[in-house]
N, CA, C and O atoms as CSV, one atom per row, in Angstrom:
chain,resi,resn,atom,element,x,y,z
A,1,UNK,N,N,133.377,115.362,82.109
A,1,UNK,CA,C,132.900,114.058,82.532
A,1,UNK,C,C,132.221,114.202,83.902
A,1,UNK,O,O,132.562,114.996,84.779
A,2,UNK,N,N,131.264,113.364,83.957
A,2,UNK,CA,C,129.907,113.620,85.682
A,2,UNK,C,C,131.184,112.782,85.861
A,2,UNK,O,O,132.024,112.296,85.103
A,3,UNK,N,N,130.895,112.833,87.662
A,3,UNK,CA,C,131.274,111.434,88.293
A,3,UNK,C,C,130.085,111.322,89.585
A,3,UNK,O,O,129.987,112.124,90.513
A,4,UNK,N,N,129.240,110.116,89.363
A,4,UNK,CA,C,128.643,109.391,90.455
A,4,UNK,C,C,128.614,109.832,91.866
A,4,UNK,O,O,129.506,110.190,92.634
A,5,UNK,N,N,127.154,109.687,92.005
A,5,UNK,CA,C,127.455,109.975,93.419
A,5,UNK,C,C,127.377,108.980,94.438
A,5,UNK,O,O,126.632,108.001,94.385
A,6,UNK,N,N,128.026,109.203,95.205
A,6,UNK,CA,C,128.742,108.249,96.605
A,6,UNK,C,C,127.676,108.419,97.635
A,6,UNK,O,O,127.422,107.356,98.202
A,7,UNK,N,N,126.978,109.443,98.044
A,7,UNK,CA,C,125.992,109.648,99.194
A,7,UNK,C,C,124.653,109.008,98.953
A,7,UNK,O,O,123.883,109.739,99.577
A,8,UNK,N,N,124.256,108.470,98.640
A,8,UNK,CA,C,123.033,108.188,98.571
A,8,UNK,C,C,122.444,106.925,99.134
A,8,UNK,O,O,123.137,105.915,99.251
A,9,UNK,N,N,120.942,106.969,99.550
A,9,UNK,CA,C,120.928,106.363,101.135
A,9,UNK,C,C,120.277,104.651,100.236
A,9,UNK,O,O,119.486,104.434,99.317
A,10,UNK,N,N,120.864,104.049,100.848
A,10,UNK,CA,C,120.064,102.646,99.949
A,10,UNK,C,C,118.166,102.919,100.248
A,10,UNK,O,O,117.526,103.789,100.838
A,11,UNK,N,N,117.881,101.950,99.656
A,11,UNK,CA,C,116.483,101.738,99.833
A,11,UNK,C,C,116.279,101.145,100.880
A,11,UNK,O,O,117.090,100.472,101.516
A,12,UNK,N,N,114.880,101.416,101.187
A,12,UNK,CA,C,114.630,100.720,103.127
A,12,UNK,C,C,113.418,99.835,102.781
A,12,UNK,O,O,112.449,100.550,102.525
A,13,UNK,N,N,113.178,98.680,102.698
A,13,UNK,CA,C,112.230,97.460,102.605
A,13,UNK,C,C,111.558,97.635,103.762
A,13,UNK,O,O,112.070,97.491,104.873
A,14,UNK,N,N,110.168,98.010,103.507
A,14,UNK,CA,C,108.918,97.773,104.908
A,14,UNK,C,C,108.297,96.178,105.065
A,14,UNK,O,O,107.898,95.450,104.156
A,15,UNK,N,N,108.334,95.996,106.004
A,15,UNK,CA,C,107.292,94.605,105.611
A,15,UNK,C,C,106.289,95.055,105.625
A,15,UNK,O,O,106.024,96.175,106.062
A,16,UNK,N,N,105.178,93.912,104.932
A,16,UNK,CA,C,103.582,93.912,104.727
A,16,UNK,C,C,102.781,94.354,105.343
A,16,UNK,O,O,101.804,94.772,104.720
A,17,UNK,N,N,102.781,94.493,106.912
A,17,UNK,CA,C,102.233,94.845,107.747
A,17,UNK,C,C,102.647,96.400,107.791
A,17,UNK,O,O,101.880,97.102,108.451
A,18,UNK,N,N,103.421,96.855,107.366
A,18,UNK,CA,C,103.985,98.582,107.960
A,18,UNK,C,C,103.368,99.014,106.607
A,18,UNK,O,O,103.021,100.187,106.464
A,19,UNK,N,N,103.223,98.140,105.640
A,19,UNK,CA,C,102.212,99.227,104.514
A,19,UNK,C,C,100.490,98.767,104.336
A,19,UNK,O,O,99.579,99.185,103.622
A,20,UNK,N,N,100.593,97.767,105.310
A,20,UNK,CA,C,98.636,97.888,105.617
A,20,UNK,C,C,98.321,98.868,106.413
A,20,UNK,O,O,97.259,99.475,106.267
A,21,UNK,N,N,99.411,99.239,107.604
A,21,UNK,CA,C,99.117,100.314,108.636
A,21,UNK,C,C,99.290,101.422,107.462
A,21,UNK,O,O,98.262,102.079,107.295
A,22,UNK,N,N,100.196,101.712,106.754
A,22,UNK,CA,C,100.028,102.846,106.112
A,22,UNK,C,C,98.939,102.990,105.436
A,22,UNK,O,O,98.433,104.098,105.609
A,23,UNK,N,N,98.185,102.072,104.493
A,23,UNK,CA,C,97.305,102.420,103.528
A,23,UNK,C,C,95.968,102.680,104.460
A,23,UNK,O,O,94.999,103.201,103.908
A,24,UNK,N,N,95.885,102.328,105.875
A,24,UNK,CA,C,94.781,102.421,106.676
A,24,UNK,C,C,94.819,103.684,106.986
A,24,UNK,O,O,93.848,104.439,107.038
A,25,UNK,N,N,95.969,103.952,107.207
A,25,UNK,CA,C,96.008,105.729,107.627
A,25,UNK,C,C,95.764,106.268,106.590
A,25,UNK,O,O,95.151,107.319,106.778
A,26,UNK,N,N,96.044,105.941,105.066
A,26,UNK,CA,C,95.410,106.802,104.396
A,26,UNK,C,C,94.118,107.239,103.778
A,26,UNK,O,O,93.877,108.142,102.976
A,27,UNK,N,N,93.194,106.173,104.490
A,27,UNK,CA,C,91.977,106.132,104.239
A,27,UNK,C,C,91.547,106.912,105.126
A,27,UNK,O,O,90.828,107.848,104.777
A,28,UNK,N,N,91.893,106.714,106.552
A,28,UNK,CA,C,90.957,107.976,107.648
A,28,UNK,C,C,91.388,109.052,107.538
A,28,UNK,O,O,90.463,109.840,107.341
A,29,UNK,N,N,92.766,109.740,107.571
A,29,UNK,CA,C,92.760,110.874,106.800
A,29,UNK,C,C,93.774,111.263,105.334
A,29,UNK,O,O,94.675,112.102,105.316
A,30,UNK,N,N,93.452,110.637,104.493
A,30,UNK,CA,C,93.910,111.217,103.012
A,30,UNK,C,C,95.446,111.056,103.295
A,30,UNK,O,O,96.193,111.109,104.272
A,31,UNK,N,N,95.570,110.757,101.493
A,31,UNK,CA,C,97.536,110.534,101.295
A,31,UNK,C,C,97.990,111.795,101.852
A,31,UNK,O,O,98.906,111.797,102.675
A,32,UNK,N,N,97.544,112.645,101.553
A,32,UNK,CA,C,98.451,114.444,101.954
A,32,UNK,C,C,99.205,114.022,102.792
A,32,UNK,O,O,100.418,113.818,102.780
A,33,UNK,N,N,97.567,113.747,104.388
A,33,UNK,CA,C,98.413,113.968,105.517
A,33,UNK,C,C,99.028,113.139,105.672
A,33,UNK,O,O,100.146,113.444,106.087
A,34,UNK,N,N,98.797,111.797,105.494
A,34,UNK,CA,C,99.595,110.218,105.920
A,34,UNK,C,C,100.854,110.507,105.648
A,34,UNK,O,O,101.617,110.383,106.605
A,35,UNK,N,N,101.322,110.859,104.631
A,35,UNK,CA,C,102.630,110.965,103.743
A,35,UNK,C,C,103.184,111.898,104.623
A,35,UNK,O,O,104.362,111.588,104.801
A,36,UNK,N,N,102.843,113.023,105.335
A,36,UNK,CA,C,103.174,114.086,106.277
A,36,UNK,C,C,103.797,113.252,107.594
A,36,UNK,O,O,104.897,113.368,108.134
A,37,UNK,N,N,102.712,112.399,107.889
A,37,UNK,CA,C,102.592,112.258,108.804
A,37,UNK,C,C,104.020,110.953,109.154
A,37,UNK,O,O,104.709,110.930,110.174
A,38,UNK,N,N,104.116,110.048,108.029
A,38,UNK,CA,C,105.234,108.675,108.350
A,38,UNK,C,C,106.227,109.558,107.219
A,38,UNK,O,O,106.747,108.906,106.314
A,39,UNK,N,N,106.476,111.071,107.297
A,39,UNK,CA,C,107.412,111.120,106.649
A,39,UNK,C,C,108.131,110.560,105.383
A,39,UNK,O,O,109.259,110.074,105.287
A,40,UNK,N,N,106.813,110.835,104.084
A,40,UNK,CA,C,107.442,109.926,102.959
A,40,UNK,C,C,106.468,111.143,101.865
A,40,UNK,O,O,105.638,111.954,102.273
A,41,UNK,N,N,106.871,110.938,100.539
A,41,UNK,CA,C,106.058,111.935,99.499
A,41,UNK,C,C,104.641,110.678,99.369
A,41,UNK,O,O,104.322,109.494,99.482
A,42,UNK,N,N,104.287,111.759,99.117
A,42,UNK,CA,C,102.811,111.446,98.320
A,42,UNK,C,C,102.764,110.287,97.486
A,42,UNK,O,O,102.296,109.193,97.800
A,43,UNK,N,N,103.374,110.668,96.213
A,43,UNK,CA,C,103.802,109.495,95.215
A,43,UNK,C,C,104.180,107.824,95.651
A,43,UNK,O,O,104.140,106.795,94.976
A,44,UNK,N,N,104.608,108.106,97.282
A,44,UNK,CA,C,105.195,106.919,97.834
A,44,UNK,C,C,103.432,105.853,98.135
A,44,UNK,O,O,102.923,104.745,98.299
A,45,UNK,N,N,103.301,106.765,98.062
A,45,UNK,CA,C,101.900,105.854,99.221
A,45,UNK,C,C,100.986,105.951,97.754
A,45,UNK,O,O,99.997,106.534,98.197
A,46,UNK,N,N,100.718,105.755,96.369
A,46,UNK,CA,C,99.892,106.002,95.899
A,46,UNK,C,C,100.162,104.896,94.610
A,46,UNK,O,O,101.227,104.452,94.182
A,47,UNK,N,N,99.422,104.761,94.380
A,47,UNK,CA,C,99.542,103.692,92.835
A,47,UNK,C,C,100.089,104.332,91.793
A,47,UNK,O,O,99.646,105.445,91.507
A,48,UNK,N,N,101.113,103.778,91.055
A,48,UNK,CA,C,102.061,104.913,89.784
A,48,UNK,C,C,101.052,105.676,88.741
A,48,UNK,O,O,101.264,106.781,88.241
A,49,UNK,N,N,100.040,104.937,88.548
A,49,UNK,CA,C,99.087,105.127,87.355
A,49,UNK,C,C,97.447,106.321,87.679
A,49,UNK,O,O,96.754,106.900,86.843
A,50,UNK,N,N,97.351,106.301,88.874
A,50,UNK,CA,C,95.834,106.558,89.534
A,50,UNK,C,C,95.826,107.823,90.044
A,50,UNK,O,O,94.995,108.699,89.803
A,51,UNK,N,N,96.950,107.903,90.885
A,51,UNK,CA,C,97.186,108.322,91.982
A,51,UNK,C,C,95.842,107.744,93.021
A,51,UNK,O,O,95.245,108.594,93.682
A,52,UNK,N,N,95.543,106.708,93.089
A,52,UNK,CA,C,94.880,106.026,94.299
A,52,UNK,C,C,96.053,105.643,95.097
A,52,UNK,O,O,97.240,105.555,94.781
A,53,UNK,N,N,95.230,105.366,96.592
A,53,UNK,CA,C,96.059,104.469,97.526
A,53,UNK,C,C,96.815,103.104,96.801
A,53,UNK,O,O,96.115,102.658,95.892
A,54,UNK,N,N,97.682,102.594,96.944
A,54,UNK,CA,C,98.276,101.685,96.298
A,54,UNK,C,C,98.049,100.595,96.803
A,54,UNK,O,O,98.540,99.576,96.318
C-alpha cells in the first residue's frame, strides 16, 4: 500500500499584475530566460496547448 505525501508546498496565487510583469518579460527576452529568471519552469509561463506566452 503507497501512503501520501505530507511535504508538499501548497500552491502560491499571483495577482494580475505579477503575471502582466511576467508575460512582459517574456516578450523582451523569451520564456527560457524569464522562467530562469522569476524562478518557475517554462510550462508555467506558457499556454497548455501552444506553448505561446499565456
Amino acid at each position: 500500500m503507497k501512503t501520501a505525501k505530507t511535504n508538499t508546498k501548497p500552491y502560491t496565487r499571483h495577482a494580475a499584475s505579477h503575471k502582466a510583469e511576467a508575460l512582459k518579460l517574456t516578450e523582451r527576452v523569451g520564456v527560457p530566460e524569464a522562467a530562469r529568471q522569476l524562478g518557475l519552469h517554462e510550462s508555467q509561463l506558457t499556454a497548455p496547448t501552444d506553448g505561446q506566452p499565456a
